[in-house]
ZAMARGU-4260 file (C-alpha; in steps of 0.2 Angstrom, whole numbers, plus 5000, padded with zeros to 4 digits):
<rodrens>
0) 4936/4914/4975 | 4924/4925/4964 | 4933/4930/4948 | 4939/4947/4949 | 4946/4947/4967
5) 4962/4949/4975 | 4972/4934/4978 | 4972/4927/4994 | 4990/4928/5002 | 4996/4912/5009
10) 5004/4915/5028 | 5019/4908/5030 | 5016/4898/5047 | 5017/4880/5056 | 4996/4882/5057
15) 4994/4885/5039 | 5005/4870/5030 | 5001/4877/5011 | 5014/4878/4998 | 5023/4891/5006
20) 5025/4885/5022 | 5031/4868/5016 | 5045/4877/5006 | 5050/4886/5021 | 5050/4870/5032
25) 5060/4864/5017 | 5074/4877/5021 | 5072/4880/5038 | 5075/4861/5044 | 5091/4856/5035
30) 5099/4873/5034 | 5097/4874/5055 | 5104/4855/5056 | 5117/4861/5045 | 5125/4874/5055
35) 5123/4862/5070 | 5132/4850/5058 | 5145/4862/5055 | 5148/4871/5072 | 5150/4855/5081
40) 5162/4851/5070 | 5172/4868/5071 | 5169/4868/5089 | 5187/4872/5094 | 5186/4886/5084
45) 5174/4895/5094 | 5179/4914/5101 | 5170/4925/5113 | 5172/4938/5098 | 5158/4929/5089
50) 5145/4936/5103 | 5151/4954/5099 | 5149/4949/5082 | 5130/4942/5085 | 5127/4957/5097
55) 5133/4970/5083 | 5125/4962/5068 | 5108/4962/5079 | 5109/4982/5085 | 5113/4986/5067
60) 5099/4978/5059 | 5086/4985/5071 | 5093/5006/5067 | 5090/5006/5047 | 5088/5024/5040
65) 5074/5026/5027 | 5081/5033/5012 | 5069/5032/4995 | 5056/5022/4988 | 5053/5011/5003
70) 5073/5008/5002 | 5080/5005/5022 | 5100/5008/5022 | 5107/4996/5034 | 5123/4991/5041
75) 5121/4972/5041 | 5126/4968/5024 | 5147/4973/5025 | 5146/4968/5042 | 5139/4950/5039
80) 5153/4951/5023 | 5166/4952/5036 | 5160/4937/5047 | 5160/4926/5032 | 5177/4931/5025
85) 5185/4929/5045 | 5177/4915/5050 | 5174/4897/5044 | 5157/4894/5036 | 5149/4884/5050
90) 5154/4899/5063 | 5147/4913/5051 | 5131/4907/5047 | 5129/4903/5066 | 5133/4923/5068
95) 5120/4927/5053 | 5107/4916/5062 | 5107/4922/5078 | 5111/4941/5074 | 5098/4943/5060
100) 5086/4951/5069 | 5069/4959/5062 | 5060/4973/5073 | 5043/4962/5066 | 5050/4949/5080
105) 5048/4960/5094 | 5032/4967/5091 | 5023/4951/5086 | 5020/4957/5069 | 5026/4938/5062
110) 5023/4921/5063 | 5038/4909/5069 | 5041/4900/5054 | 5044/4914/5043 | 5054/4923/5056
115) 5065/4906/5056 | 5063/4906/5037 | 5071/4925/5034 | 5086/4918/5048 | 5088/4904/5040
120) 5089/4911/5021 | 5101/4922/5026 | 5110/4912/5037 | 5114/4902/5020 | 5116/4915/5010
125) 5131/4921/5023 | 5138/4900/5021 | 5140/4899/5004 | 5147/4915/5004 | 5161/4910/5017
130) 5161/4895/5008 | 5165/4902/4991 | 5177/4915/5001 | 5187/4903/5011 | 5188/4891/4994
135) 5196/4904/4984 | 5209/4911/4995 | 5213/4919/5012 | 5213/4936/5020 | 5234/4933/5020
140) 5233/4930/5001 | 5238/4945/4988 | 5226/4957/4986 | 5219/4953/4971 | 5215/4937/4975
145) 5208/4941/4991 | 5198/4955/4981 | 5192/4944/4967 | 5187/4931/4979 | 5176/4943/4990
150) 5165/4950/4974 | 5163/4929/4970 | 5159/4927/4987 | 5145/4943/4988 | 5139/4936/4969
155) 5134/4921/4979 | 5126/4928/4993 | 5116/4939/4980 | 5110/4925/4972 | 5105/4914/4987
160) 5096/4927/4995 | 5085/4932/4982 | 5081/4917/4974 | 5075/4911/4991 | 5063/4926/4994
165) 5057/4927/4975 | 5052/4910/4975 | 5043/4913/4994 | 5035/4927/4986 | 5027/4916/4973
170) 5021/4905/4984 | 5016/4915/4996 | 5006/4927/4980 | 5005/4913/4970 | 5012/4925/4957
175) 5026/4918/4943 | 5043/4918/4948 | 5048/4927/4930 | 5036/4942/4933 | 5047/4941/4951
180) 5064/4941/4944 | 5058/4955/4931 | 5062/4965/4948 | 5079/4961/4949 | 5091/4975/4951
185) 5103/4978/4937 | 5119/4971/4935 | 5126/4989/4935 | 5117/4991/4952 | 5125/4977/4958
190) 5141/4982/4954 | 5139/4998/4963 | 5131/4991/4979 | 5134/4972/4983 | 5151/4975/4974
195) 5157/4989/4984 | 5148/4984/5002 | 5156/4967/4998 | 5175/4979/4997 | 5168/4989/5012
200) 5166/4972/5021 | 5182/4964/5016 | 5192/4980/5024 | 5184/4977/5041 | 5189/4961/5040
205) 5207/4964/5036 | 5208/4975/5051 | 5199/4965/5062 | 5211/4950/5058 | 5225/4965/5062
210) 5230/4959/5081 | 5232/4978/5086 | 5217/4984/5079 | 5204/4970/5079 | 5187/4978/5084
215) 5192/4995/5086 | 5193/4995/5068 | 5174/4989/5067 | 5170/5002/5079 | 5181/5016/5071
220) 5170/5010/5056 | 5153/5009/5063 | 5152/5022/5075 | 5155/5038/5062 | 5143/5030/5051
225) 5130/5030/5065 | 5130/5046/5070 | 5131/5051/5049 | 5114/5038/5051 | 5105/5051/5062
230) 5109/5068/5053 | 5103/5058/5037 | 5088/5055/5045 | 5085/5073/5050 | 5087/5078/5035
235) 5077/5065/5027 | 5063/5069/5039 | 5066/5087/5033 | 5064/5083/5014 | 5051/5073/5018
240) 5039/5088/5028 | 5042/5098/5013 | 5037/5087/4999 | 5021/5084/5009 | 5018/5102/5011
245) 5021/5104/4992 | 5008/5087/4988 | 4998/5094/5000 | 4996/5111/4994 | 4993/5105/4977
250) 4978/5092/4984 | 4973/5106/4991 | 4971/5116/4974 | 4966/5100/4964 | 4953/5097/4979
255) 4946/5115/4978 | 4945/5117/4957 | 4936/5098/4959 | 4924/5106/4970 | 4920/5119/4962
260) 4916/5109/4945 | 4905/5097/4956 | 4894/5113/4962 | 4892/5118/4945 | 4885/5101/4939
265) 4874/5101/4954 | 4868/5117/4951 | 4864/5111/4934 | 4857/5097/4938 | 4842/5109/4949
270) 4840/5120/4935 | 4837/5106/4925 | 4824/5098/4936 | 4816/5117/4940 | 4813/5121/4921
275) 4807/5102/4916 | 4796/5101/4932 | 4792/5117/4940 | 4792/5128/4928 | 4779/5118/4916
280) 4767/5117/4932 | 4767/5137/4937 | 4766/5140/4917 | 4751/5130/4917 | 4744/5136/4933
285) 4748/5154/4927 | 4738/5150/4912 | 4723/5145/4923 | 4721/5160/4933 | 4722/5169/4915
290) 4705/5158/4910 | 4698/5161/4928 | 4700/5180/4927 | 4692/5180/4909 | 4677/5168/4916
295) 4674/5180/4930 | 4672/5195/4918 | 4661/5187/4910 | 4650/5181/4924 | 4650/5161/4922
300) 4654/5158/4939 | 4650/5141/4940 | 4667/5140/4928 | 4675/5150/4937 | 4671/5138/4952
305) 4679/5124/4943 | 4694/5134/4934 | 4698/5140/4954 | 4697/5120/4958 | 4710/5117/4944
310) 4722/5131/4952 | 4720/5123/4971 | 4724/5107/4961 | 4742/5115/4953 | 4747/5125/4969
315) 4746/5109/4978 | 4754/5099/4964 | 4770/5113/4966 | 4770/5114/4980 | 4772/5095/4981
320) 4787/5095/4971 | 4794/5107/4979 | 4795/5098/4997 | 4801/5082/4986 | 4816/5092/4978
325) 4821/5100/4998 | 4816/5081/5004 | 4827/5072/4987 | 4842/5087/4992 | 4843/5084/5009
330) 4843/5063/5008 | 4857/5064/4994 | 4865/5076/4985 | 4869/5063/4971 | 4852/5063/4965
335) 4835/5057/4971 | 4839/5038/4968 | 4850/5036/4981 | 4868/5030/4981 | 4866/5012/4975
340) 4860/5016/4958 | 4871/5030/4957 | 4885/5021/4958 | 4875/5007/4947 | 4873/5023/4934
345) 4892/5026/4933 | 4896/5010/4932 | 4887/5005/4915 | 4890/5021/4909 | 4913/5018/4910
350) 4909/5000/4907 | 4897/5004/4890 | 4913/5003/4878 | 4924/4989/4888 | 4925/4973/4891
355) 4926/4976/4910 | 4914/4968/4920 | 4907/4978/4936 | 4900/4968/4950 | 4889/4979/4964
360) 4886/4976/4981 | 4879/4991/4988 | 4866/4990/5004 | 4854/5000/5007 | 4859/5010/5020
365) 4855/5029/5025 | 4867/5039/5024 | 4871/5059/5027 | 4871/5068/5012 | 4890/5073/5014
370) 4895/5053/5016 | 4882/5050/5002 | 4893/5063/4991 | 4910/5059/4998 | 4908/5039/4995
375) 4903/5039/4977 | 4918/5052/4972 | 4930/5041/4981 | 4921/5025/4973 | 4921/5035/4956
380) 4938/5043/4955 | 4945/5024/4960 | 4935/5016/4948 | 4943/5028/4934 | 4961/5025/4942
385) 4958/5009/4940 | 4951/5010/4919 | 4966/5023/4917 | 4980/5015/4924 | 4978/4997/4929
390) 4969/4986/4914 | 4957/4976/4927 | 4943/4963/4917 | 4934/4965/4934 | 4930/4980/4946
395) 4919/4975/4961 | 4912/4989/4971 | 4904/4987/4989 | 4895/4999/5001 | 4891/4987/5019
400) 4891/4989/5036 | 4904/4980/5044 | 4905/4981/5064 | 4904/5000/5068 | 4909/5005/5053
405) 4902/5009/5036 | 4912/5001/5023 | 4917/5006/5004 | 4927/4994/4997 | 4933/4991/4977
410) 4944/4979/4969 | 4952/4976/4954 | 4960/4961/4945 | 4971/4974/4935 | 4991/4978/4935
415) 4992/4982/4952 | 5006/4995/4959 | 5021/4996/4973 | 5012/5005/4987 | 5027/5010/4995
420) 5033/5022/4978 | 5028/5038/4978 | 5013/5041/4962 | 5018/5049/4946 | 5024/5068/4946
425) 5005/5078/4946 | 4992/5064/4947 | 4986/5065/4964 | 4970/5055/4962 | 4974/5042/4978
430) 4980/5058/4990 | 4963/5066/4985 | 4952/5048/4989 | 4963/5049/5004 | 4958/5069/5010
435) 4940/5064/5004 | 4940/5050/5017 | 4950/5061/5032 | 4936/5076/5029 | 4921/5064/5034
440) 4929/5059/5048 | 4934/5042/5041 | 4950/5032/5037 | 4956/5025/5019 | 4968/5009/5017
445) 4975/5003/5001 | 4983/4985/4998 | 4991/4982/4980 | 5006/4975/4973 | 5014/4974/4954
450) 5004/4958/4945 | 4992/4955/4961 | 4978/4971/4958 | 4971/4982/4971 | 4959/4985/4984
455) 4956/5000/4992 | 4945/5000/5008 | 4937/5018/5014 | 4929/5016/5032 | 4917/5027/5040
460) 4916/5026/5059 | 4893/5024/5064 | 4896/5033/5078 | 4901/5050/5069 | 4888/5047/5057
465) 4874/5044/5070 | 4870/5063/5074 | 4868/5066/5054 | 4856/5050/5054 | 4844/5054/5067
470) 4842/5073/5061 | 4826/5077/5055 | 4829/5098/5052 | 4832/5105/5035 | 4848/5108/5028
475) 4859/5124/5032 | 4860/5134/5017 | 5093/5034/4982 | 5102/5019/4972 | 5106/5007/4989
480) 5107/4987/4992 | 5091/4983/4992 | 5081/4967/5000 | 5066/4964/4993 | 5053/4956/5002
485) 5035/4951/5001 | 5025/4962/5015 | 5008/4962/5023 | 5000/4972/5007 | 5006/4957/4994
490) 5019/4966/4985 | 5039/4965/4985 | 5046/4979/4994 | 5064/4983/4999 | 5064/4977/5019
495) 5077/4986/5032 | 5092/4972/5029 | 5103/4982/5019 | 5105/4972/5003 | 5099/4957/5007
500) 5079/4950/5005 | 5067/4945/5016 | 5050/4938/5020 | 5043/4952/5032 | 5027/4951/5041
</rodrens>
């Protein structure tokens, strides 16, 4: 791999055996034969309840409610608390395998090892946790006890949980597990939401356990939290149109001042070549007519023959430069070198005072004016995010065709960033590449994650570019449990399990 490049994720999957994959064999294997282990053993124990209990695990998991930052609310977490404290460890983990169910799963968006894997993980988590429970005293116990032993008992779980997705995430990212932990919620956000989830989770249990109550009280429970789960999300979905219109409106403004600058530099940049170029050639040719009308008053017209040679030769010469400035305009309005050494130009120019290294693969390849233009301020303005804000010691910086698509790509080796935060209040230099992309017709893609870098990939279909190509006229003048989970951009994220982790797809 070329130095300066994104790491390569490793897929957690039976056809891929790396590091990763062996870990998650390593788990998978003895925590299933485990259960089995443990469920044969308690087989007298076994209730028809449990099947409810596996059917309502797996319904809750699939309805999380987006809240903030990538953060999912789910009802899984208390509900899973109450399987472990009610039932023997064997019986509950057998419950938290088979209800644990990820929407990934149903729309083939995962391999089967690492869906086993996340079942598995929490699965154990869910055993110890019952373990721990059931070690330390009874739902008939006093309340203090009982208590206590619950907040041990979701300690435990905690620590299974993420320990097991950190150290998948390393492997998977081949990132250290220190700079994994650093992620770790606080204590004082564990006291809130395991702590308190883990209470939540105790009381279903103690009703449950209530002969007249037993899963009315789950449903009593459940029920007025689900229908609270869809006036949240209408008004999160409300919250959430009018911070776009507001980020919108200020791209909008950004977009439009940005423009106007640019139109001031170009027409700078064509007074600049009219007054070096033109303007020396019709001050000379103005000066030849002067000596041709002196040599005609005079008589010499053998002179004046010559002299009138001289001025065909400077009309033709302006007139010359003057089709290679319309021809230069319409070919690019980045200047009349083209795209790749433009891009070239800006690059030593940022990278003349750092130590960053810039390496450039840029084809040759005709493009419209507008796509010329809109490529190298969405290759520019990421180049200067990156400088700004991520620390990189490489930048790489591609234009290809790919398929039916004409391809910007860059990358970075630098800090990297969660994808799924939203960007610092009044910075809108991603949304802007973004609206650059969407006003040529085109699509822009970013994968990044804290410690890994960036690669941001801007696609321009051929086939909308075509019509430009082939033209030969002149231009027209919430604090929550959270999971947190490696996902398909290579970055930890909180995943739709309430406050446990997992590896998604």
């Amino acid at each position: 791999m070329s130095e300066g490049r994104l790491v390569a994720r490793r897929e957690i999957s039976f056809r891929d055996l790396n590091a990763a994959s062996i870990f998650a064999l390593g788990l998978v294997v003895p925590v299933l034969g485990l259960i089995l282990v443990l469920v044969v053993q308690e087989l007298s124990d076994f209730r028809l309840a449990m099947i409810l209990w596996v059917l309502l695990v797996g319904a809750v998991e699939l309805l999380p409610a987006p809240a903030w930052r990538g953060i999912h609310v789910s009802l899984g977490f208390p509900i899973l608390t109450a399987v472990a404290f009610t039932y023997h460890p064997g019986w509950a983990a057998a419950i938290a395998l088979l209800g644990s169910t990820d929407p990934a799963e149903f729309k083939h968006q995962t391999t089967l090892l690492k869906a086993l894997f996340n079942r598995s993980q929490v699965a154990l988590a869910v055993l110890l946790s019952s373990a721990t429970f059931h070690a330390m005293a009874s739902l008939s116990d006093p309340l203090l006890d009982v208590t206590f032993a619950a907040l041990a008992a979701s300690f435990v779980d905690y620590i299974t949980n993420f320990g097991l997705v950190v150290m998948a995430t390393s492997l998977m990212y081949r990132m250290s597990v220190l700079r994994l932990a650093r992620q770790l919620p606080r204590l004082s956000e564990f006291l809130i939401s395991y702590a308190g989830l883990s209470i939540m989770g105790l009381v279903l249990a103690e009703l449950y356990n209530d002969p007249r109550v037993q899963f009315l009280a789950v449903l009593t429970v459940i029920v007025p939290l689900l229908f609270a789960r869809q006036m949240f999300l209408r008004s999160h979905a409300l919250e959430e149109a009018h911070a776009e219109l507001q980020e919108n409106s200020a791209i909008l403004r950004e977009l439009s001042n940005t423009m106007a600058e640019e139109r001031a530099d170009e027409r700078l940049q064509i007074a600049g070549y009219l007054h070096d170029d033109l303007a020396q050639v019709l001050f000379r040719l103005s000066l030849q007519v002067d000596v041709a009308s002196k040599l005609l008053e005079k008589g010499e017209l053998d002179q004046v023959r010559s002299q009138l040679g001289k001025i065909r030769d400077s009309k033709q010469e302006t007139s010359d430069r003057i089709r290679a400035l319309i021809r230069n305009l319409h070919r690019s309005p980045i200047g009349a070198k083209g795209l790749a050494e433009a891009l070239e130009s800006f690059t030593d120019e940022v990278g003349r005072d750092s130590n960053i290294r810039f390496h450039r693969d840029v084809e040759d390849i005709e493009l419209p004016a507008p796509i010329a233009l809109l490529l190298y301020k969405i290759a520019s303005e990421g180049i200067m995010n990156a400088l700004k804000h991520a620390d990189p010691t490489d930048v790489t910086v591609s234009v290809a065709e790919e398929g039916e698509d004409i391809v910007l790509r860059l990358e970075d080796n630098g800090t990297g960033f969660d994808t799924s935060a939203p960007g610092p209040e009044g910075h809108y230099g991603m949304a802007m590449m973004r609206e650059r992309a969407k006003v040529g017709g085109g699509n822009l893609e970013v994968h990044s994650a804290v410690g890994v870098g960036t690669e941001i990939t801007v696609r321009f279909p051929i086939a909308l570019l075509q019509p430009e190509q082939q033209s030969d006229t002149e231009p027209a003048s919430a604090n929550i449990p959270e999971r947190v989970s490696p996902d398909t951009k290579g970055t930890t994220t909180r995943s739709a399990e309430g406050s446990r982790d997992s590896v998604p797809a």
